[in-house]
C-alpha positions in Angstrom: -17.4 -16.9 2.7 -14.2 -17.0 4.3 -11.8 -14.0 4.0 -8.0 -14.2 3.9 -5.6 -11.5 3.6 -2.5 -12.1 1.2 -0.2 -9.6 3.3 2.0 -10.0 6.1 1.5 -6.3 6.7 0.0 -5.5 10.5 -1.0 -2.1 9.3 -3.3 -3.6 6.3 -4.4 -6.5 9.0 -5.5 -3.5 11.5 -7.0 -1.6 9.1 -9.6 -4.5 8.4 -9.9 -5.5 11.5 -10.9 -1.9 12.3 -13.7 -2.5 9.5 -15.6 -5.2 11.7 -13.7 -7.8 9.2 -13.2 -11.7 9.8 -10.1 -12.9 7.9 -6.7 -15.0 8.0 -3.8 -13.6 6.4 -1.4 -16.0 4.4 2.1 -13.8 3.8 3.1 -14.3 0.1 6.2 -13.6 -2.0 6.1 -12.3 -5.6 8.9 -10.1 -7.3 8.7 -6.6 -7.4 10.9 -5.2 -9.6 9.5 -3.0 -11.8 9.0 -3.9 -15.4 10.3 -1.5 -18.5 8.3 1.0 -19.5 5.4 0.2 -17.0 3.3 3.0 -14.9 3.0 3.1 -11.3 -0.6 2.5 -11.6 0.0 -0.7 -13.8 2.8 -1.7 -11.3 0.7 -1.8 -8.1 -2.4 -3.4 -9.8 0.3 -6.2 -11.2 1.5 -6.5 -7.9 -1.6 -7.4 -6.1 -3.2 -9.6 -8.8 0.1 -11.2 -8.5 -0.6 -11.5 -4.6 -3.6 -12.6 -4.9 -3.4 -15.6 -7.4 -0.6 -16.6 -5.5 -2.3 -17.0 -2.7 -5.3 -18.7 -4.2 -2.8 -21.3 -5.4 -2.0 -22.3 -1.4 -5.7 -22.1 -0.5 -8.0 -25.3 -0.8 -11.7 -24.4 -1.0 -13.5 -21.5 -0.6 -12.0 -18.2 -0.3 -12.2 -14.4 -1.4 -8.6 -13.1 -1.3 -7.4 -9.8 -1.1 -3.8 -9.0 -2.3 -2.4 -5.3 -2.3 0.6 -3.4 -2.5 1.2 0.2 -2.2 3.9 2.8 -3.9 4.6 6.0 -3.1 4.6 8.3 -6.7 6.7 11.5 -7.0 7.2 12.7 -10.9 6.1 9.7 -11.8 9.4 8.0 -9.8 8.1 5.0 -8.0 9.5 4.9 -4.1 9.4 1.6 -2.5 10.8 0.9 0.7 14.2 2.4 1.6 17.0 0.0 0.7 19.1 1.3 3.6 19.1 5.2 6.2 20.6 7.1 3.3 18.0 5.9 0.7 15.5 6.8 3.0 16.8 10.4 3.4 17.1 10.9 -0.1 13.5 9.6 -0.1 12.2 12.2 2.5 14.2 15.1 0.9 12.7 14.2 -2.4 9.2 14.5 -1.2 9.7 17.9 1.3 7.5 20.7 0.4 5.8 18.6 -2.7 2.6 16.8 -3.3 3.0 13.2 -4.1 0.6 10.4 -4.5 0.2 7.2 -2.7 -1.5 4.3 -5.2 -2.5 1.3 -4.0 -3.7 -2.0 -6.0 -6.2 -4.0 -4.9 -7.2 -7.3 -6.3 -10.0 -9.8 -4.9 -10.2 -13.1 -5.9 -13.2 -15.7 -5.5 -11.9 -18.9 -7.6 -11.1 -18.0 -11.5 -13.0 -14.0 -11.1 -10.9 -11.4 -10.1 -11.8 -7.4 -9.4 -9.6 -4.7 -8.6 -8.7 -1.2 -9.3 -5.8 1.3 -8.2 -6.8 3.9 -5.7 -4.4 7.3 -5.3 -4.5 9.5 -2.8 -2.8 13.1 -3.1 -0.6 14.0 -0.1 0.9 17.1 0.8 4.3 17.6 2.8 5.6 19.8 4.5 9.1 21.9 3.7 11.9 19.1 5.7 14.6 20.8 7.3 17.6 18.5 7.2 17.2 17.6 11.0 13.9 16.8 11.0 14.6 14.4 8.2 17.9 13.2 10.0 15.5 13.0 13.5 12.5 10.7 11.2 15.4 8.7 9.8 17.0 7.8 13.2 13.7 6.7 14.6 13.2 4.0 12.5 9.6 4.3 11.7 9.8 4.6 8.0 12.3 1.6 6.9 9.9 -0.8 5.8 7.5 1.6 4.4 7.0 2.6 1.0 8.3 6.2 0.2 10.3 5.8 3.9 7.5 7.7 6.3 4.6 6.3 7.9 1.3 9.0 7.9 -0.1 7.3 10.8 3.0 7.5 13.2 6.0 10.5 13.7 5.6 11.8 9.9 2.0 12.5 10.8 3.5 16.0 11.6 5.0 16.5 7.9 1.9 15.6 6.4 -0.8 19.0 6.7 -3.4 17.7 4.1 -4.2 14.7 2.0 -6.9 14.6 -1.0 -8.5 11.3 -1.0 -8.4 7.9 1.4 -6.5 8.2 4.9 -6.7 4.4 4.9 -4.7 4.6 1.2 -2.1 6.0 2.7 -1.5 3.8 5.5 -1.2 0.7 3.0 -5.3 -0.6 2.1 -8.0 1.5 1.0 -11.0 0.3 2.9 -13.8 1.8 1.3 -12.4 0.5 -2.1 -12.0 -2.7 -0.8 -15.9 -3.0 0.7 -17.2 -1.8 -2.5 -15.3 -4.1 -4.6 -16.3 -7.6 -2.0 -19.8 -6.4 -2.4 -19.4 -6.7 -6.8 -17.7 -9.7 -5.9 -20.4 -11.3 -3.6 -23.1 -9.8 -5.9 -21.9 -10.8 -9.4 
């Protein structure tokens, strides 16, 4: 079974690779605007079957596909990536001091069966003061990252407790995504 990742992220790619995982990864485009009325959990999920049948469509023979894509979820307001600095510090202001969740969908694909689920992880930030928010802007870290920060770099220090998957946050829940090639292989 040969594995191929439908991201062009190199944070999802180093998070399986950390796994012990063999894949390609085939970048894919799919529109993400958000549709009326829809969740953030049905968004995400949407989003990476989308991803992954997409890809399926470029592949000839046999594959298992993973698609994802992450939001960031604050009062039920989903926070993509920062259109520009500003919208990134409105972001970051929006989030200080509050919990927030992080949801991911995942969808794997073998042929016409597809799994998947959304995973959310709770995180906690810290109270911003303006300059620290001006300082995280200015670095750069967070502009093509959902909700504007990235947990595993500079905003690690704004982020004192998560509930849930680390590996969530950064962009693909592993665990989820073992579990779910194991019903895949299995059924």
């Amino acid at each position: 079974m040969r594995l191929v990742l439908a991201s062009a992220s190199p944070r999802r790619a180093d998070l399986l690779r950390a796994a012990g995982a063999t894949f390609d990864t085939l970048s894919v485009d799919v529109d993400e605007t958000i549709r009326v009325a829809e969740s953030p959990d049905a968004y995400v999920r949407r989003l990476a079957m989308e991803k992954s049948a997409r890809a399926m469509e470029m592949l000839d023979g046999s594959f298992v596909v993973i698609g994802a894509d992450t939001a960031v979820v604050i009062d039920d307001e989903i926070l993509g990536k920062p259109q520009d600095d500003a919208d990134a510090e409105r972001m970051l202001r929006r989030l200080s001091g509050r919990r927030h969740d992080v949801m991911t969908g995942i969808s794997l694909r073998r042929g016409e069966v597809e799994i998947g689920r959304v995973e959310t992880t709770a995180v906690y930030c810290s109270v911003l003061s303006q300059a620290a928010v001006s300082r995280y802007v200015a670095s750069g870290e967070g502009r093509d990252k959902a909700g504007a920060y990235a947990i595993q770099g500079l905003a690690s220090r704004f982020i004192p407790r998560i509930e849930g998957s680390y590996s969530n946050v950064v962009g693909l829940p592993i665990a989820c995504v073992f579990e779910l090639l194991e019903r895949l292989q299995s059924g």
